[in-house]
C-alpha positions as CSV (number, residue, x, y, z in Angstrom):
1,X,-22.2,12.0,-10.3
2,X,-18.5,11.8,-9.4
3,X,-16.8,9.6,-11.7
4,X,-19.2,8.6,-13.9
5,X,-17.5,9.5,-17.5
6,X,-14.3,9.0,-18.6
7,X,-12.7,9.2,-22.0
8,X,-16.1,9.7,-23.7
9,X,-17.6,12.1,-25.7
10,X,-20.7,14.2,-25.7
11,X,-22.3,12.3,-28.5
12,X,-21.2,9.0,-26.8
13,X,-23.2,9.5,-23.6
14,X,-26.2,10.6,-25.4
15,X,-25.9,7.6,-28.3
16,X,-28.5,4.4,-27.0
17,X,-26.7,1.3,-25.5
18,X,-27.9,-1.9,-25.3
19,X,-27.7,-1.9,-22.0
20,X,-30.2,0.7,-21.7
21,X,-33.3,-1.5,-22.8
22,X,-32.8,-3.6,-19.7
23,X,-32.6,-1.4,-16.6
24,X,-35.3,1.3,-17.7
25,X,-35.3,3.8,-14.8
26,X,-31.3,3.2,-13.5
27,X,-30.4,5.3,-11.1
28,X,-26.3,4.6,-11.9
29,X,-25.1,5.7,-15.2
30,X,-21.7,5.2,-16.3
31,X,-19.5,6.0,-19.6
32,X,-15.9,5.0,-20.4
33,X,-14.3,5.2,-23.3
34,X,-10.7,4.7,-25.2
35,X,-9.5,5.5,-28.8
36,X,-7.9,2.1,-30.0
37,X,-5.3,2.7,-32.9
38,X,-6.1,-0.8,-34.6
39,X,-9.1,-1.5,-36.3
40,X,-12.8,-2.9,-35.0
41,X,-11.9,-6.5,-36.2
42,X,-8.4,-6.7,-34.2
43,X,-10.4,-4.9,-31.2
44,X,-13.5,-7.2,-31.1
45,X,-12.1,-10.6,-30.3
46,X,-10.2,-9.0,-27.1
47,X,-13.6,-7.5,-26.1
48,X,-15.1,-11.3,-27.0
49,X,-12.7,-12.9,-24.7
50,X,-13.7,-10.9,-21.6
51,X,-15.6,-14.2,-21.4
52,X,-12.4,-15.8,-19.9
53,X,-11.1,-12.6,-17.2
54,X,-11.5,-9.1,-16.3
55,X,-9.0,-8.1,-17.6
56,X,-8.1,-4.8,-15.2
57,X,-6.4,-5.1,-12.1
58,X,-5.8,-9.2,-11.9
59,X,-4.7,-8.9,-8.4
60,X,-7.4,-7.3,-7.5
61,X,-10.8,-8.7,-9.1
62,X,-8.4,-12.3,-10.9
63,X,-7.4,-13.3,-7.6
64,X,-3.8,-12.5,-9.3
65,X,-4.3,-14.8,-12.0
66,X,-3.2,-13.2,-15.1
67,X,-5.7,-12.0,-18.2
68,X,-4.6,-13.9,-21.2
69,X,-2.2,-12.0,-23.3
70,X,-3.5,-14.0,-26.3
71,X,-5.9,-14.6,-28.1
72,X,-7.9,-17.8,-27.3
73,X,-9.6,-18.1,-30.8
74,X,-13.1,-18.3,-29.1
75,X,-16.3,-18.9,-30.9
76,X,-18.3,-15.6,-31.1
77,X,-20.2,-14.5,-27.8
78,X,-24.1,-16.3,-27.5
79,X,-26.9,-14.7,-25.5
80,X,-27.1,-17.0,-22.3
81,X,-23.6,-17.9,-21.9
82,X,-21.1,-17.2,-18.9
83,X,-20.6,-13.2,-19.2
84,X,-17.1,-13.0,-17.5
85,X,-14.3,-15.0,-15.5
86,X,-13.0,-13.5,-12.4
87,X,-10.4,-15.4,-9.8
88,X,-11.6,-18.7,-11.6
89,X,-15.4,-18.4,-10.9
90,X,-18.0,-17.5,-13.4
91,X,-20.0,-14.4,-13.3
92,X,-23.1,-13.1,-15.0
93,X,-24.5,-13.4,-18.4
94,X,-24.3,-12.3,-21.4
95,X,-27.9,-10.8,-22.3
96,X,-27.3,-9.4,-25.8
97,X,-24.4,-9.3,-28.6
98,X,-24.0,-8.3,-32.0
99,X,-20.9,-9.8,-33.1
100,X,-17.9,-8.0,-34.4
101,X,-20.5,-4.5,-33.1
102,X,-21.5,-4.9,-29.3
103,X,-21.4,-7.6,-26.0
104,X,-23.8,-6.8,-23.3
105,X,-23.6,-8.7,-20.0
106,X,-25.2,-8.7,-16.5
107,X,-23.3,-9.0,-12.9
108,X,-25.2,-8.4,-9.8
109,X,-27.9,-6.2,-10.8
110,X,-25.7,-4.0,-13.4
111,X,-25.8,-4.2,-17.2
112,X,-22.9,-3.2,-19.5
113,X,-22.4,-3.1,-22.6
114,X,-19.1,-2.5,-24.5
115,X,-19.4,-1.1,-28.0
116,X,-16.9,-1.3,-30.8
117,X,-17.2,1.6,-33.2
118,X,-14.9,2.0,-36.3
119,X,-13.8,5.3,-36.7
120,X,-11.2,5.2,-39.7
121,X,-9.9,1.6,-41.4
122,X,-7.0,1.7,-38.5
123,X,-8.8,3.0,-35.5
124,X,-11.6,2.5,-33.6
125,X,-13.6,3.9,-30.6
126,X,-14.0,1.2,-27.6
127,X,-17.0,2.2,-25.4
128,X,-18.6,1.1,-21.9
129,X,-21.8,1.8,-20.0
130,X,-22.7,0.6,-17.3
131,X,-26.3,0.8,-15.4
132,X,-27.7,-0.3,-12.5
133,X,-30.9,0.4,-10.0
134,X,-29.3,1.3,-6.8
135,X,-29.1,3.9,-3.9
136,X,-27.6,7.0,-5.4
137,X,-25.0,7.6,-1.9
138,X,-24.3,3.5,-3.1
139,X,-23.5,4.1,-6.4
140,X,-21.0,7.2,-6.0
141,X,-19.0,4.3,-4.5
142,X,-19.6,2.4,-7.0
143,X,-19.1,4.7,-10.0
144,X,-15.8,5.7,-8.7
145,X,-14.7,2.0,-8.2
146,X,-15.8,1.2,-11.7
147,X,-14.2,3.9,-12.9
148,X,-10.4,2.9,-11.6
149,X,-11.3,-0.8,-12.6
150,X,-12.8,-0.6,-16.2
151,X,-10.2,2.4,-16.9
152,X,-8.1,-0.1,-16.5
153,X,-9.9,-3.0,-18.3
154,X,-10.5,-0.6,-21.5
155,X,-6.7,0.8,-21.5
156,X,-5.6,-3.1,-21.3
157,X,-7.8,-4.0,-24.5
158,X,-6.4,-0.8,-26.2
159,X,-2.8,-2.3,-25.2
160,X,-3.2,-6.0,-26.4
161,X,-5.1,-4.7,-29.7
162,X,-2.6,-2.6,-30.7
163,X,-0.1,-5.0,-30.1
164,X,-1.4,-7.4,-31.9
165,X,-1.9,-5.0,-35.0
């Protein structure tokens, strides 16, 4: 499908996701990915605190309310609670986390889940999937709309993590 990877690798699309146990015959697939020169436990709590906004295009999808450029010191993520934050409104939940490791959430329909994968003690590989049961013509639409918009989100976590580290 057009626009459906980016910044992944071969292993990294075939690899199980959480995500994956909860839409079982998804029709949209999606992999993103982005080497983060700081290591999984300055990476995480950026991930963690997509609980408060998108953190892509805020004028877009934030109603042009910025992402926080710090961090927040939240608690870690719990099954049940809000999933994101978008233009001051709540969205989704979060259906499955392993702190410090993975945060899986739902928004209309789709399931992502972002994986943190240490690579070395200083860098770490940040991954996305997304999948969803929808009308394949919808979700080329869709894939290539995710993929400007979580390119985004993924480069902006890469950007505050290695700042902060």
């Amino acid at each position: 499908m057009i626009g459906d990877r980016w910044g992944v690798r071969d292993g990294e699309i075939l690899r199980p996701y959480p995500c994956d146990d909860f839409v079982t015959a998804s029709a949209l697939q999606l992999w993103r990915g982005v080497t983060v020169e700081a290591p999984a436990e300055v990476v995480w709590p950026w991930v963690a605190q997509i609980r408060l906004a998108p953190y892509s295009y805020d004028w877009v999808d934030n109603l042009g309310r910025r992402s926080p450029r710090e961090l927040a010191g939240l608690s870690e993520p719990q099954v049940g609670e809000r999933f994101t934050t978008a233009g001051g409104r709540e969205l989704g939940r979060i259906v499955s986390v392993t702190p410090g490791t993975q945060l899986t959430g739902t928004i209309i329909g789709a399931f992502m889940s972002y994986v943190v994968l240490p690579q070395d003690r200083d860098t770490t590989r940040l991954l996305l999937k997304v999948v969803m049961q929808i009308n394949r013509w919808v979700g080329i639409g869709l894939s290539v709309g995710d993929l400007v918009m979580a390119r985004r989100q993924l480069l902006n976590f890469k950007n505050l993590a290695e700042q902060q580290h």
